[in-house]
C-alpha positions as CSV (number, residue, x, y, z in Angstrom):
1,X,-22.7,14.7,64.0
2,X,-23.0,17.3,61.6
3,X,-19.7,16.3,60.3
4,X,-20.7,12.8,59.4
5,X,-24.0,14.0,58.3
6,X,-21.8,15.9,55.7
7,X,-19.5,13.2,54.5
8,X,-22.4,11.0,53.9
9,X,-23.9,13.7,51.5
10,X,-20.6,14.0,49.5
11,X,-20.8,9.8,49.3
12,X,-23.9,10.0,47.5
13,X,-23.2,12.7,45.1
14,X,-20.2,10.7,44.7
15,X,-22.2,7.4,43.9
16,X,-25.0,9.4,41.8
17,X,-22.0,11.1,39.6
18,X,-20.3,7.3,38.8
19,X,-23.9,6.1,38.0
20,X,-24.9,8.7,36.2
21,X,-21.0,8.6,34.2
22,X,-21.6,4.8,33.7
23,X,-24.7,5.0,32.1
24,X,-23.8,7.6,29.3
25,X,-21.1,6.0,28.8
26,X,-23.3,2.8,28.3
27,X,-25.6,4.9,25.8
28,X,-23.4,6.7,23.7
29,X,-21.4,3.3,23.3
30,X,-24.7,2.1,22.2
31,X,-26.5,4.5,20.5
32,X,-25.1,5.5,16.9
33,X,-24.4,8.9,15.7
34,X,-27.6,10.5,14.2
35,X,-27.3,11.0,10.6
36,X,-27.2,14.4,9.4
37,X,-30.8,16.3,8.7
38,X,-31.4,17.7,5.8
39,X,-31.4,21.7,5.4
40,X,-29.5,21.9,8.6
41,X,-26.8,23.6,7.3
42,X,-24.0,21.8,8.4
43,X,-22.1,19.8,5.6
44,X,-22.1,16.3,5.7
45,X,-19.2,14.0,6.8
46,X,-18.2,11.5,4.7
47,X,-16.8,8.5,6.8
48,X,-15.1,5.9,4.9
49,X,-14.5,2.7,6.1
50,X,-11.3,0.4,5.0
51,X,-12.6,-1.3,2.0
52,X,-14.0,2.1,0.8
53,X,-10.5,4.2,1.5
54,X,-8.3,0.8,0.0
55,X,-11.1,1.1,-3.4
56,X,-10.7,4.6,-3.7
57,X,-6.4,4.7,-3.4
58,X,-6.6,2.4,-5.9
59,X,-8.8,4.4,-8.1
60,X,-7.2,8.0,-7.5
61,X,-3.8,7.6,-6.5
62,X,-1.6,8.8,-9.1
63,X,1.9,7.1,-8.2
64,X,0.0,3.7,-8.7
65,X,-2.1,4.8,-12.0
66,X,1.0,5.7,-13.4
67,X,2.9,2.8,-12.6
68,X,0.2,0.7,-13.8
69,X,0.7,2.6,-17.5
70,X,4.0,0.2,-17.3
71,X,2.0,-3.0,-17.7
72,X,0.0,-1.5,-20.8
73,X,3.2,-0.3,-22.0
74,X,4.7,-3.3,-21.8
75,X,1.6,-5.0,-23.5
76,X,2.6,-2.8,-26.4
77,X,5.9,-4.1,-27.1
78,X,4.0,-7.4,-27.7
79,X,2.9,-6.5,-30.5
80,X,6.3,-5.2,-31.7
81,X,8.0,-7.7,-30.8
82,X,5.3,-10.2,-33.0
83,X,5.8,-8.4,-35.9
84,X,6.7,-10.3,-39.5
85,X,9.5,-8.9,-41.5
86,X,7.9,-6.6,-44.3
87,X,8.1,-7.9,-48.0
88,X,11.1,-5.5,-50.2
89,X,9.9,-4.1,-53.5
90,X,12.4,-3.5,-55.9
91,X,12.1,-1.6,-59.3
92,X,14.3,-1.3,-62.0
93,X,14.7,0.6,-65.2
94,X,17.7,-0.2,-66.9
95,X,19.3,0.4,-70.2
96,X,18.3,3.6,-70.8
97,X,20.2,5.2,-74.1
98,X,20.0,9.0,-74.4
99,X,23.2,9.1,-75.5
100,X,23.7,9.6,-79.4
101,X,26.2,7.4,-80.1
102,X,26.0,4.5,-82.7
103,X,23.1,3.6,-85.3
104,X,19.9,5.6,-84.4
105,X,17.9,4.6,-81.7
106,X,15.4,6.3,-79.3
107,X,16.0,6.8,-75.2
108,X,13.9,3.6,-74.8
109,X,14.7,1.5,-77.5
110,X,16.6,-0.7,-75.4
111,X,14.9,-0.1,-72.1
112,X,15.0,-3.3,-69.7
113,X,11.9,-3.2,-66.8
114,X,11.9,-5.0,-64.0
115,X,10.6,-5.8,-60.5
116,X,12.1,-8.0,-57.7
117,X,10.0,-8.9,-54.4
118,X,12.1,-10.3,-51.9
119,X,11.1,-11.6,-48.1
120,X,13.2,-12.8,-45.3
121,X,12.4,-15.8,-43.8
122,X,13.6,-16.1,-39.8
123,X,14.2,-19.6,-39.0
124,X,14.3,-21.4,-35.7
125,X,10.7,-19.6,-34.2
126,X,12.8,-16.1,-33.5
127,X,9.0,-14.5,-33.8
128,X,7.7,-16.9,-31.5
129,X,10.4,-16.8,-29.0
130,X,10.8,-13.0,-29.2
131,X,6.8,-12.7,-28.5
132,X,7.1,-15.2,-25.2
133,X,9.5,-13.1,-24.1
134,X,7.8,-10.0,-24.5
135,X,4.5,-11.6,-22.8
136,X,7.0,-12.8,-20.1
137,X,8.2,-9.0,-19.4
138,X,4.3,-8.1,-19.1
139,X,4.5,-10.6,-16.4
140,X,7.3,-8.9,-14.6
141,X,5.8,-5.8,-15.3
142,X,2.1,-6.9,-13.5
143,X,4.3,-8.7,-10.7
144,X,6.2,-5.2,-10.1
145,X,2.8,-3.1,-9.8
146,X,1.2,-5.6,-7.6
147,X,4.3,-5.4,-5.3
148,X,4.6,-1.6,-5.6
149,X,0.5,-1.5,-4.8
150,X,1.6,-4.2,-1.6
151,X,4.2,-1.9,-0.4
152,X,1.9,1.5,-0.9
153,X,-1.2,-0.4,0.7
154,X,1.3,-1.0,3.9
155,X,1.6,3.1,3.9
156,X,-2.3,3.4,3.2
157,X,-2.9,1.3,6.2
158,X,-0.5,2.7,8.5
159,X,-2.3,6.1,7.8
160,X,-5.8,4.9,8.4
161,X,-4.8,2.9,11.5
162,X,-2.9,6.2,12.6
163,X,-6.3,8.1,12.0
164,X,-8.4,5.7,13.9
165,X,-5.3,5.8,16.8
166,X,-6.1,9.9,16.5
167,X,-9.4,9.7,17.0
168,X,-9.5,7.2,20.4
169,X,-7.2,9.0,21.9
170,X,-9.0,12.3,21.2
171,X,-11.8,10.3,22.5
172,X,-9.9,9.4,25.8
173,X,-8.2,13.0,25.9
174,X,-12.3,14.4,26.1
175,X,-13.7,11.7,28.6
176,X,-10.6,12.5,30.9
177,X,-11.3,16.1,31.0
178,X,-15.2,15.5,31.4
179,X,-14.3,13.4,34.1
180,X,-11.8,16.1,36.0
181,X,-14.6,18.5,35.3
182,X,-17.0,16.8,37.4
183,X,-14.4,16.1,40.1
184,X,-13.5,19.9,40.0
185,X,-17.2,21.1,40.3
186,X,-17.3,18.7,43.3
187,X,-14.3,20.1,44.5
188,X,-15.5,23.5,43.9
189,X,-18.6,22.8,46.1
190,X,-17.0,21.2,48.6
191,X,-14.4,24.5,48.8
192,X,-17.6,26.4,49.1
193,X,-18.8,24.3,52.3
194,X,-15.2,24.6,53.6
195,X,-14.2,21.1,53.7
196,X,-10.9,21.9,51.7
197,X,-8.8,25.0,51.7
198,X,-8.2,27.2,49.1
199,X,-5.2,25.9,47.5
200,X,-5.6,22.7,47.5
201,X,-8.8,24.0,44.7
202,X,-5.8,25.9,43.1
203,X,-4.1,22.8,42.4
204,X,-6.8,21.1,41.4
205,X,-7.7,23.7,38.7
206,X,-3.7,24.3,37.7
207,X,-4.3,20.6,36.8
208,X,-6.8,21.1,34.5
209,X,-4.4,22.7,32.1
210,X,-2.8,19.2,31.5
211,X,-6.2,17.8,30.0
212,X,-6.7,20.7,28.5
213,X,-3.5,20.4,26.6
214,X,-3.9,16.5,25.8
215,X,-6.9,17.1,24.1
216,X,-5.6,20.0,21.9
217,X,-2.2,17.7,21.0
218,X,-5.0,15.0,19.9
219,X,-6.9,17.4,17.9
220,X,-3.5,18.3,15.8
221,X,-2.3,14.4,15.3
222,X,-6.0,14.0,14.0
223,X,-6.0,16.3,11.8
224,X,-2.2,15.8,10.5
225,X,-3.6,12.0,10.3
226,X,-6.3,13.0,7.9
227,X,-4.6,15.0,5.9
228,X,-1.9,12.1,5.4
229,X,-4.7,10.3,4.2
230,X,-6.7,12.4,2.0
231,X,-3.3,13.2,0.4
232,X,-2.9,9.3,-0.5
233,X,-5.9,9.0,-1.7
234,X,-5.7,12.5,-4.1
235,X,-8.4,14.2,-2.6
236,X,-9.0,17.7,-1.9
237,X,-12.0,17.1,0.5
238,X,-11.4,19.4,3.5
239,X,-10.3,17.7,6.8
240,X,-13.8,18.8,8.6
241,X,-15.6,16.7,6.0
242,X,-13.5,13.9,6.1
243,X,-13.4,10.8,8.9
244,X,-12.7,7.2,8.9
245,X,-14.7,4.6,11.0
246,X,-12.7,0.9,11.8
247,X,-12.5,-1.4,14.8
248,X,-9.6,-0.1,16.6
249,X,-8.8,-3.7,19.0
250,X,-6.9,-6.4,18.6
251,X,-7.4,-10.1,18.2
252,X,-5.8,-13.1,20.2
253,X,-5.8,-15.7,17.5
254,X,-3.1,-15.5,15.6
255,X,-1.9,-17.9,13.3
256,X,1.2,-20.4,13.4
257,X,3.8,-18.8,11.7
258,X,4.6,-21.6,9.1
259,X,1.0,-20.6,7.6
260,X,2.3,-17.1,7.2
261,X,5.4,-18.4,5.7
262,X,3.4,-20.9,3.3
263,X,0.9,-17.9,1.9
264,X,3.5,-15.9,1.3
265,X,5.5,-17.8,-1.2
266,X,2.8,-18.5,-2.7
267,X,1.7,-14.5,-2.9
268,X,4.2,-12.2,-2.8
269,X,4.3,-10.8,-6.3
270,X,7.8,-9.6,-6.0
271,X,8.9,-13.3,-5.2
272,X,6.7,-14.4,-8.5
273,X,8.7,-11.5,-10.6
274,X,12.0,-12.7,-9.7
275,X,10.6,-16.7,-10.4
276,X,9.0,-14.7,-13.9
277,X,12.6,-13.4,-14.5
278,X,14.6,-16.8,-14.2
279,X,11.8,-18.0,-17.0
280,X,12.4,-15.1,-19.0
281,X,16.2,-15.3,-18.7
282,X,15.8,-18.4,-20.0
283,X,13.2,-18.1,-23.1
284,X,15.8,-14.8,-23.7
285,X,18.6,-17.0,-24.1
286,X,17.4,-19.1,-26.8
287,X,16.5,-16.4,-28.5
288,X,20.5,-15.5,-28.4
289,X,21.1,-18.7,-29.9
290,X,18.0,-18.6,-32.6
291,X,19.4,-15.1,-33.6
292,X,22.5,-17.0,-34.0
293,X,21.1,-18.8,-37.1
294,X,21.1,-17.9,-40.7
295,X,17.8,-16.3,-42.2
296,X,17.3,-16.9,-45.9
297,X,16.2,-14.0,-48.3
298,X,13.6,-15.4,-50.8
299,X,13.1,-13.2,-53.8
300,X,10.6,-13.3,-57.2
301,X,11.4,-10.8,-59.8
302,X,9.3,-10.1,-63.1
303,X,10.9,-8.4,-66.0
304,X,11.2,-7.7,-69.8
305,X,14.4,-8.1,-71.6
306,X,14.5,-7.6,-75.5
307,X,14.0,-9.8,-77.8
308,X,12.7,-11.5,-74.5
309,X,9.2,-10.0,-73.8
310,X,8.4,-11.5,-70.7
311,X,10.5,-13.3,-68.3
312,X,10.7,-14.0,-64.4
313,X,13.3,-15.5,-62.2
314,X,13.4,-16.9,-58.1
315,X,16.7,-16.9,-55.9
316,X,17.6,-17.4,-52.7
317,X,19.9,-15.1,-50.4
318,X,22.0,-17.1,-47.7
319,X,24.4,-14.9,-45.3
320,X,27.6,-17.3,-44.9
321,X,28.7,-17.4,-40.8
322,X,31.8,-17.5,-41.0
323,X,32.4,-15.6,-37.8
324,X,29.6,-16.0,-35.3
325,X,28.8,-12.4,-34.5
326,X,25.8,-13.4,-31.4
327,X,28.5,-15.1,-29.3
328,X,28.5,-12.4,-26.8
329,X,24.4,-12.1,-26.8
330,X,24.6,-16.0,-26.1
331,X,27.2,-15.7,-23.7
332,X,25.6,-12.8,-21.9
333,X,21.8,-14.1,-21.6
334,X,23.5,-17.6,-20.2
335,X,25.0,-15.8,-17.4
336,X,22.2,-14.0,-16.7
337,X,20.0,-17.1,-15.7
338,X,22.5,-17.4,-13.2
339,X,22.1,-14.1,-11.9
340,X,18.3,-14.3,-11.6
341,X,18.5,-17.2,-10.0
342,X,20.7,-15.6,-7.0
343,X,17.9,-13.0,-6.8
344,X,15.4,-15.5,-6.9
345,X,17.1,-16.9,-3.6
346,X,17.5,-13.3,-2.0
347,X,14.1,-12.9,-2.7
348,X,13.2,-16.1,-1.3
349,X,15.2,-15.3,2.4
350,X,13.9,-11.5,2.2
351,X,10.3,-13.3,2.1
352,X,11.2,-15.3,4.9
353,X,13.0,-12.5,7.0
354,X,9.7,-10.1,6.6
355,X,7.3,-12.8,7.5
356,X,9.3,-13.7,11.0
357,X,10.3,-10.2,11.7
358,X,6.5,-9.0,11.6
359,X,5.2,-11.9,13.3
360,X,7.3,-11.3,15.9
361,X,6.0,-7.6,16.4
362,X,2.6,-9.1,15.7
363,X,3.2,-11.8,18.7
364,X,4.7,-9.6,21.2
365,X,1.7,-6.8,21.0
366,X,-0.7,-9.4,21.5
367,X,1.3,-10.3,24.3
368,X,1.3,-7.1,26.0
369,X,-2.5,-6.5,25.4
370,X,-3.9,-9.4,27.0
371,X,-3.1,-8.3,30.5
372,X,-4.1,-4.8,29.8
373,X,-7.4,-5.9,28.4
374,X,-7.9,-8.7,31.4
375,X,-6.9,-6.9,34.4
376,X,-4.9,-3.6,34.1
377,X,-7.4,-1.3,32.4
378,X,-9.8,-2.7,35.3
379,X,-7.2,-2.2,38.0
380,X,-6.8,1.3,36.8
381,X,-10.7,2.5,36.5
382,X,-10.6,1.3,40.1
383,X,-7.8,3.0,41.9
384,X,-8.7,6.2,40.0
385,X,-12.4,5.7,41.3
386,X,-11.0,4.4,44.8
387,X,-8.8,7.0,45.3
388,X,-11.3,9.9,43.9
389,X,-14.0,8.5,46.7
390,X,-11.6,8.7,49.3
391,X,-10.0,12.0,49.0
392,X,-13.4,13.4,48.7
393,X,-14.3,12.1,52.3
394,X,-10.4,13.1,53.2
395,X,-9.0,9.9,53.5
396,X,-6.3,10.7,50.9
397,X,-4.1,13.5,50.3
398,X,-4.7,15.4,47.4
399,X,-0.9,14.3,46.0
400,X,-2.8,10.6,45.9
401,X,-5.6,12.0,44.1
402,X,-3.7,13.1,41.7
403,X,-1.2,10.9,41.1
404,X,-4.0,8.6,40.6
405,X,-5.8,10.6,37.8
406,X,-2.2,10.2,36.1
407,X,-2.0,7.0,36.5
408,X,-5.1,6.4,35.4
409,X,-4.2,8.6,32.3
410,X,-1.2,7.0,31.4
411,X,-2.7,3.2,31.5
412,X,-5.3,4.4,29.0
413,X,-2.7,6.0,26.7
414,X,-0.6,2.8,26.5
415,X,-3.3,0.8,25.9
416,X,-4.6,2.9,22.8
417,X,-1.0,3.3,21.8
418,X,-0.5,-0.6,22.2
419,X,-3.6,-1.0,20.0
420,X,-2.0,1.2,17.5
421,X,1.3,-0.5,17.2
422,X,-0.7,-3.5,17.0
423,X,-2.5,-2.7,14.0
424,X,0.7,-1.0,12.4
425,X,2.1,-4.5,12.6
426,X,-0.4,-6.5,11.4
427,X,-0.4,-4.2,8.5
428,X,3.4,-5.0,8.2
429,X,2.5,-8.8,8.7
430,X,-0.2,-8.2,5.4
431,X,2.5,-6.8,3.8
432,X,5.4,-9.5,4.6
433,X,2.6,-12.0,3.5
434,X,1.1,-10.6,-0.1
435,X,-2.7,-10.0,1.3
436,X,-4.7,-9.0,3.7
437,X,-4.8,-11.9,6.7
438,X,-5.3,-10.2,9.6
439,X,-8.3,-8.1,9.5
């Protein structure tokens, strides 16, 4: 009788610890973190969410502020490239006599002044074809930065998602060991009313040491993920003030993957700089063959020429082609609208390759999540609680109990880590695509 009496007691501490573990868990899912007060001391935590860490790489991060100098760069041979010829002055003095040889004369007697303006005119719009190709470079040059921001905003993602990964499995590392604690102070009592022998409470406490250790190894890959990030986004902020806040889950819809394909040729900026470049090679070769024309030298020169005290004169300077020396420029730029239109179909099956290849990683996640988010995490919170209730009434051996916290464990961690990869490839998916459509 006492016996029973006994077993009945350690059933409702039992029930009154998983109530009491529910309902925390219920308010500090609820309940937000309280700000920080005023004067307390403590330095405040700045906790950025993913719109505020993407505005802030893009406003700090020095590989992408330099590599956007390229496009103003670029913008600046516009103007050189739109540039007139410059007017020639020419001035003579001619017939100067300081020789004494002859009748008498002075040095200037028979000096001849005179002043010659000349301009070259470029025929067949070389200006205008030379600027159109420079404005088309600036468009290869924005195309280039938005695909080199694209492919950086991929790494930026995978380090935020890698930070919010960090933190929930910190945050599962700390409930498991709360929960062993309470089981082990159970344990501990029930040792000290002799209903389990003394190693059996060894074991249990040796296994503390695994917790222990999972939530140090989570600290660490925290850490390391913030400082990934804050290194990204050029700030020296230290890692204590420094935290991220994002939904870490996953979402079942998912889009055909023809619409994927679809935005993506119509995005991808590195698929619009190889189009840009078959339109450049192109404007690039008639400028070969305008370059291959004859440009006229006008001139106007003004002079005085004894007894002729005033004269002026116009001619016209023609360079005779008798040997086309732009063959090879014409030849060259004509080839080369072949070539960019080769890479224009590389770039065309790389677009198509990425999209498939992520939405295939994006589809097979989603996949494995359902089940874990329908029945296994359930199953698992179960037979952990199932098997904890029954070895404290001894109808399991403490090998079950254990083995069940593990498994337990383990169905936790691969759905957190599942999560993760998830939201690694829907970054790559963003990525494949040109933007942002899977949030």
């Amino acid at each position: 009788m006492r016996r029973k009496i006994q077993r009945y007691r350690w059933v409702l501490v039992v029930v009154a610890l998983g109530v009491a573990m529910g309902l925390s868990a219920r308010l500090s899912a609820q309940e937000p973190a309280s700000p920080q007060q005023p004067g307390s001391g403590m330095p405040a935590v700045a906790r950025l969410t993913w719109d505020q860490v993407k505005g802030r790489f893009e406003q700090n991060n020095p590989t992408l502020l330099a590599d956007a100098l390229n496009v103003d760069e670029s913008k600046a041979q516009e103007i050189t490239a739109h540039l007139r010829p410059n007017p020639t002055l020419g001035l003579l003095s001619d017939q100067i006599t300081p020789f004494n040889v002859g009748p008498d004369h002075g040095v200037l007697a028979y000096l001849l002044p005179s002043a010659t303006v000349s301009y070259l005119y470029e025929r067949e719009h070389k200006r205008d074809l030379r600027l159109e190709s420079a404005k088309k470079a600036t468009g290869i040059a924005e195309s280039s930065h938005a695909d080199m921001e694209r492919t950086m905003l991929f790494t930026l993602r995978g380090a935020f998602v890698s930070t919010l990964q960090a933190k929930a499995v910190l945050k599962l590392a700390n409930d498991d060991l709360e929960y062993y604690d309470h089981l082990l102070g159970i344990s501990r009592d029930r040792f000290q009313a002799g209903d389990i022998a003394q190693i059996d409470l060894d074991r249990l406490e040796l296994q503390r040491v695994q917790y222990e250790s999972d939530v140090q190894t989570a600290l660490v890959n925290l850490r390391t993920a913030k400082i990934q990030l804050l290194t990204l986004l050029n700030d020296r902020s230290p890692v204590e003030q420094f935290d991220v806040e994002g939904v870490f889950d996953f979402s079942e819809q998912l889009l055909p993957q023809d619409d994927f394909r679809k935005i993506a040729l119509d995005t991808r900026p590195d698929l619009k700089a190889a189009m840009e470049a078959v339109d450049k090679a192109e404007t690039d070769h008639k400028l070969a063959i305008a370059n291959g024309s004859t440009d006229p030298t006008f001139s106007f020169d003004l002079g005085r020429n004894p007894p002729i005290d005033l004269y002026f004169g116009v001619g016209v300077s023609i360079p005779l082609r008798i040997f086309d020396r732009n063959q090879g420029e014409k030849l060259r730029t004509k080839l080369d609208i072949d070539r960019n239109k080769r890479l224009l179909d590389a770039a065309q099956a790389q677009v198509y390759s990425d999209v498939d290849s992520a939405y295939a990683t994006v589809s097979s996640n989603v996949t494995l999540l359902r089940p874990y988010k329908a029945k296994y995490l359930q199953q698992a919170v179960r037979v952990r609680d199932t098997i904890a209730f029954s070895y404290q009434q001894g109808g399991a051996s403490l090998l079950d109990f254990l083995n069940a916290q593990s498994e337990y464990r383990a169905t936790e961690l691969n759905y957190v880590n599942l999560v993760g990869a998830y939201l690694t490839a829907a970054a790559q998916l963003d990525m494949a695509v040109g933007r942002e459509v899977i949030q």
